[in-house]
C-alpha positions in Angstrom: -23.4 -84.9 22.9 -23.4 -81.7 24.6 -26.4 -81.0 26.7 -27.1 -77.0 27.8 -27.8 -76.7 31.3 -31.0 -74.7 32.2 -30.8 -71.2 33.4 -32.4 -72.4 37.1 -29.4 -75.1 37.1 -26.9 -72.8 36.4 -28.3 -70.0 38.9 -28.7 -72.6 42.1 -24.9 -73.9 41.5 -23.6 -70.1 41.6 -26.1 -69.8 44.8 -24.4 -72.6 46.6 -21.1 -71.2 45.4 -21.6 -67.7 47.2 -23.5 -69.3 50.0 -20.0 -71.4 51.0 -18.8 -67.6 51.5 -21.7 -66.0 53.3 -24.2 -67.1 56.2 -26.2 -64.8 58.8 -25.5 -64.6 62.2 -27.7 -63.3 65.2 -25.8 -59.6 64.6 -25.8 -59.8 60.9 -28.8 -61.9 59.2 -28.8 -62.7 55.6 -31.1 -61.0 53.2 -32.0 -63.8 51.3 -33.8 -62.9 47.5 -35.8 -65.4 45.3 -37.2 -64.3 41.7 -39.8 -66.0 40.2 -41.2 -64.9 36.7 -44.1 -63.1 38.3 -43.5 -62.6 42.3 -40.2 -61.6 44.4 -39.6 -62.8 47.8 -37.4 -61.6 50.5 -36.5 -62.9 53.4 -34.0 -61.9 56.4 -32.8 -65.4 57.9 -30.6 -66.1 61.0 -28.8 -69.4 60.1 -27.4 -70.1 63.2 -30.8 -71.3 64.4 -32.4 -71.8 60.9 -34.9 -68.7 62.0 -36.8 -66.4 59.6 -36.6 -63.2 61.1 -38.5 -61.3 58.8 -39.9 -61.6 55.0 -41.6 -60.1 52.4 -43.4 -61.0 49.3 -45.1 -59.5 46.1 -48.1 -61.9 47.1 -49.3 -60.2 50.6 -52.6 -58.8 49.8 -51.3 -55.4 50.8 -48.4 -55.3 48.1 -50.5 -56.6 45.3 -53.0 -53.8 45.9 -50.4 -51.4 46.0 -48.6 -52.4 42.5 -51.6 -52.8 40.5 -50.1 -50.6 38.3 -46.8 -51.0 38.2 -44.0 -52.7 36.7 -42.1 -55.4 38.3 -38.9 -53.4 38.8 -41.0 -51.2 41.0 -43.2 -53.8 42.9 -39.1 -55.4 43.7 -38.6 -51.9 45.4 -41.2 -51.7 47.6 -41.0 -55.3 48.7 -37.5 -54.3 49.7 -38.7 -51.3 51.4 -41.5 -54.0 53.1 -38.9 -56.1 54.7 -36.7 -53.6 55.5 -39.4 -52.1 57.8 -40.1 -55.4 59.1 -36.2 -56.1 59.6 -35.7 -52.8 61.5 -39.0 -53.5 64.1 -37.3 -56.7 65.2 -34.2 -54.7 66.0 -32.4 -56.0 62.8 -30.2 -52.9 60.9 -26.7 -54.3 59.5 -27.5 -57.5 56.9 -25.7 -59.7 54.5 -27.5 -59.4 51.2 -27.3 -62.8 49.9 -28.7 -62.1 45.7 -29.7 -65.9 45.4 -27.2 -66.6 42.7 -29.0 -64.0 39.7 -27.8 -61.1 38.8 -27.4 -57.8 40.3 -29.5 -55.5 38.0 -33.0 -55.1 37.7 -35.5 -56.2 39.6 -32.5 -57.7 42.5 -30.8 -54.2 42.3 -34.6 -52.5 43.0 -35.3 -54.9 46.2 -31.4 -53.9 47.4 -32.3 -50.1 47.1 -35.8 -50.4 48.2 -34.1 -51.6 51.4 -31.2 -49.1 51.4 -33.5 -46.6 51.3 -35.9 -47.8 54.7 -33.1 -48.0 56.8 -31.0 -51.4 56.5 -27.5 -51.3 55.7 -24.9 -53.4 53.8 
């Protein structure tokens, strides 16, 4: 009998697919995205040394008080915009943006333009 694979099984074997193609490097990190149902996490990862540069979450204190009242899209943007702050501080500026295996629309496509717009490119 046929048995459906679930949505998280399907998104972590695409993950590992695009992560054969893409890694960051000391001059290029990799923007790494995780989406849970209710929080967005972003981190900027140097995997030559297995080093978190710089990260971001819908969790900190600060960005929960500032998306009270907003929609998730919106809370994705300005955790983008967070890390990309954070990112540019340490000197960081060109990164790979690695999408964790989900889509490119929504709340994803937000973080990528929250951090488009504060300064980091790719």
């Amino acid at each position: 009998m046929f048995k459906k694979r679930d949505r998280n099984e399907v998104r972590v074997i695409r993950h590992a697919r695009v992560r054969k193609k893409i890694s960051g490097t000391p001059e290029m990190p990799r923007l790494c995205v995780f989406r849970s149902n209710q929080y967005i996490y972003a981190q900027v990862i140097d995997d030559t040394k297995g080093v978190t540069l710089a990260q971001a979450s819908s969790m900190e204190p600060d960005l929960k008080k500032a998306a009270e009242d907003k929609n998730k899209v919106d809370v994705s943007k300005l955790v983008g915009k967070t890390v990309a702050e954070r990112a540019l501080q340490t000197g960081i500026t060109n990164v790979v943006f690695d999408r964790g295996g989900y889509v490119y629309v929504g709340r994803i496509a937000s973080l990528a333009e929250g951090a488009r717009e504060a300064g980091l490119k790719f």
